[in-house]
C-alpha positions as CSV (number, residue, x, y, z in Angstrom):
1,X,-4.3,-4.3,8.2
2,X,-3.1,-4.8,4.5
3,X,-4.0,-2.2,2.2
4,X,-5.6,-4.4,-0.2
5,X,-7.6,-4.9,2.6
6,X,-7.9,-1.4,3.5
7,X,-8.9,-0.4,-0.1
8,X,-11.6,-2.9,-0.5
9,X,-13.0,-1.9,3.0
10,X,-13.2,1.4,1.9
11,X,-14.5,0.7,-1.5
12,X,-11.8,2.9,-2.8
13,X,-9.5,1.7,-6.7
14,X,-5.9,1.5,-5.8
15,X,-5.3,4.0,-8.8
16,X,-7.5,6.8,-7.6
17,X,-6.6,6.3,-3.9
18,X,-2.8,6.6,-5.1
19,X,-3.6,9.9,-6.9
20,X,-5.8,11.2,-4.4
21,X,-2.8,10.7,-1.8
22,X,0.4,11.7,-4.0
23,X,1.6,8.3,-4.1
24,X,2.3,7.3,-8.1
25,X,0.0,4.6,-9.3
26,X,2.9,2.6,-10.3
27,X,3.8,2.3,-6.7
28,X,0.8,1.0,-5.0
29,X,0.4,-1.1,-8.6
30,X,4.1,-2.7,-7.8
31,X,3.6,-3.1,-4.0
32,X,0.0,-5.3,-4.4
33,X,1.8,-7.2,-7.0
34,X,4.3,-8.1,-4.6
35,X,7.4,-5.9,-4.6
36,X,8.7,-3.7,-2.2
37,X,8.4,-0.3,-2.0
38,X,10.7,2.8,-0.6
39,X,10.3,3.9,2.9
40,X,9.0,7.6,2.0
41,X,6.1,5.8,0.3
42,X,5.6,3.2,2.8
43,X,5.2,6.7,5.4
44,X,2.7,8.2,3.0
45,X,0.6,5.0,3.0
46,X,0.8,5.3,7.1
47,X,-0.3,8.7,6.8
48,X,-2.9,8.5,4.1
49,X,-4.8,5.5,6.2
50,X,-4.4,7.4,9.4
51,X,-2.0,4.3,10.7
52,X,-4.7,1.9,9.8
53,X,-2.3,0.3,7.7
54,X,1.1,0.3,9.5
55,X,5.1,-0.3,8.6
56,X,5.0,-3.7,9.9
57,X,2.0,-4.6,7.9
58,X,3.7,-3.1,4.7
59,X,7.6,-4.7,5.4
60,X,5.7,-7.7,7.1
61,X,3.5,-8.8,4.9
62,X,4.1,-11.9,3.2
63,X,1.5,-12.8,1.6
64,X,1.2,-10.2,-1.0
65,X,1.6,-11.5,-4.3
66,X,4.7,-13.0,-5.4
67,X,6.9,-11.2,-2.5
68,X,9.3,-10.4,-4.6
69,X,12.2,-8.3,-2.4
C-alpha cells in the first residue's frame, strides 16, 4: 500500500501523522512529492503503519509524483 493511500484511508493530514510518528514534516512532504527518502525514515514509516505500508512499496513506488531519485 502507498502511504498516500494509507493516509487518506485513514483520514489522517500527512503533517500531523508525521508529528505524531517523529518523522519531520519535511520528509513525508518530500517523499509524496516524489523524492526519495533515507532508510531510517522509510523504517519508521514501516513501523508507524504497522507494515501496512512496506519498503518495497516506499523504494518501489513509481508513481509518486515526479520520482525524482
Amino acid at each position: 500500500m502507498r502511504l498516500k493511500e494509507y493516509l487518506k484511508e485513514k483520514g489522517l493530514k500527512p503533517s500531523s501523522w508525521a508529528e505524531e510518528n517523529g518523522l519531520a514534516r519535511s520528509v513525508i512532504s518530500r517523499y509524496l512529492h516524489g523524492y526519495n527518502i533515507s532508510p531510517s525514515n522509510a523504517m519508521k514509516i514501516v513501523v508507524a503503519t504497522e507494515g501496512k505500508v512496506s519498503l518495497e512499496d516506499i523504494y518501489l513506488d513509481t508513481n509518486r509524483a515526479g520520482n525524482n531519485s
